[in-house]
C-alpha positions in Angstrom: -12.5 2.8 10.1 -11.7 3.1 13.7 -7.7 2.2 12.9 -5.9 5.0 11.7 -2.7 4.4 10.1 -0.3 5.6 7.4 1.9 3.7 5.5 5.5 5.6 5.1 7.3 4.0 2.3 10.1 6.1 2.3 10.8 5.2 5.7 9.3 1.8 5.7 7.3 2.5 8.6 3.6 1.8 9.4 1.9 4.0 12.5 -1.3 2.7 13.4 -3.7 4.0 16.5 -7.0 2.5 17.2 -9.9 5.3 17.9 -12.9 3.8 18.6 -14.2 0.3 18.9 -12.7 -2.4 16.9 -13.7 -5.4 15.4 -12.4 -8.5 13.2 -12.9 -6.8 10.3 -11.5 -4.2 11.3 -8.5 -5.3 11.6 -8.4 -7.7 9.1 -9.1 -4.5 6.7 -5.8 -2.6 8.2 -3.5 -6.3 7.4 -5.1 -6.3 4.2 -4.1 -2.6 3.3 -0.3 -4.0 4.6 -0.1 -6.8 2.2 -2.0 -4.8 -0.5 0.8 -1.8 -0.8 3.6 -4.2 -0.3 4.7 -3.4 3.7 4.6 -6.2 5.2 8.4 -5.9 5.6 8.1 -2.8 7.2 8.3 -1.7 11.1 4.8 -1.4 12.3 3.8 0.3 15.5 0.1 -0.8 16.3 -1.3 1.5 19.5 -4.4 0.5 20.9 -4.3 2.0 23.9 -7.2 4.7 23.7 -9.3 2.3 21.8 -11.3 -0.9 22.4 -12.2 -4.2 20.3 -15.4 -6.3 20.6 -13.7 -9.2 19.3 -13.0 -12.5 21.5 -11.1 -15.5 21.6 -11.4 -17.1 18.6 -10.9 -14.5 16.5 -7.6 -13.6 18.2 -7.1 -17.1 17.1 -8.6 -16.4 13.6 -6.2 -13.1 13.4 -3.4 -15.4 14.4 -3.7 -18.1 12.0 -3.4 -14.9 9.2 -0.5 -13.8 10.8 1.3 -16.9 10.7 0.0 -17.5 7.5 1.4 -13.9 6.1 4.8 -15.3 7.6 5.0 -17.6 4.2 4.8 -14.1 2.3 7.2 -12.3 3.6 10.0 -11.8 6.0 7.6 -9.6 8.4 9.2 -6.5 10.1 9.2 -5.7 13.4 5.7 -5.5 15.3 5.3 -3.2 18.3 2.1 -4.0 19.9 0.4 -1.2 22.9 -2.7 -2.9 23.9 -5.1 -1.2 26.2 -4.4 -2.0 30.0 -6.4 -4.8 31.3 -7.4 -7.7 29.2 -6.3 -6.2 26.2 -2.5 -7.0 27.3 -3.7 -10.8 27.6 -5.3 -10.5 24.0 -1.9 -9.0 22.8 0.2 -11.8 23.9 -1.9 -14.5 22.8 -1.8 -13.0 19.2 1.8 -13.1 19.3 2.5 -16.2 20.3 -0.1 -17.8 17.8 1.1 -15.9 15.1 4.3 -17.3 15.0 6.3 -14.7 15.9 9.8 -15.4 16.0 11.3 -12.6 17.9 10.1 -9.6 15.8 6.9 -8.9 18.1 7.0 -7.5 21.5 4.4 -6.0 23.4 4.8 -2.2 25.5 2.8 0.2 27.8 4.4 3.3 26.1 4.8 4.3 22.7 8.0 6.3 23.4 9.3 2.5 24.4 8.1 0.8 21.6 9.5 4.1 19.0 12.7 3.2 20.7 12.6 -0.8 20.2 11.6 -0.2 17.1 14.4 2.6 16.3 16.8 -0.4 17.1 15.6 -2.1 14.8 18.0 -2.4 11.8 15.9 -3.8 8.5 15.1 0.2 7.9 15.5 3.9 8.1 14.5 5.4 12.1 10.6 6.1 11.7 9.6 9.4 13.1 6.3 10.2 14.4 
């Protein structure tokens, strides 16, 4: 899969990087692993900023409607989104604001500033990377 992650329980941390093309079900695949080892709760920093995604408006939508829909789950942790420059940055915050959101989402350019939102984040231990 062209997301590579790991899932730190201990620290209740998720780092994720895309390498490679993604698609939909790529990254439906990735949520799924979230909700499947109980870490939906958890800080998640998501960087796609080396990779690319073949996937287009409506399934931004379709990714949004599962957020919003995993927000009946769970209390979701903190999101730190780094979207490749360009349109991926438009993508980014479309998928937050569909996904109802409420505060727990923001979007960076640098995963050192994203690290440190995320650091402030109180629901966890400080992730290291």
């Amino acid at each position: 899969m062209p997301i590579e992650y790991t899932i730190d329980h201990a620290k209740r941390f998720i780092h994720a990087r895309v390498l490679g093309v993604i698609t939909l079900k790529d990254i439906e695949a990735f949520t799924d692993a979230i909700v499947a080892q109980d870490a939906l709760t958890y800080r998640k920093l998501f960087d796609g900023s080396q990779g690319d995604g073949t996937y287009n408006d409506e399934d931004v939508m379709a990714l949004a409607a599962r957020a919003a829909a995993y927000a009946s789950l769970a209390k979701r942790g903190p999101l730190a989104l780094i979207p490749r420059p360009g349109m991926g940055a438009g993508l980014a915050k479309r998928y937050v604001n569909l996904g109802k959101f409420t505060g727990e989402a923001r979007i960076f350019d640098a995963a050192e500033e994203a690290l440190a939102w995320l650091e402030s984040q109180t629901d966890s231990p400080t992730p290291e990377t």
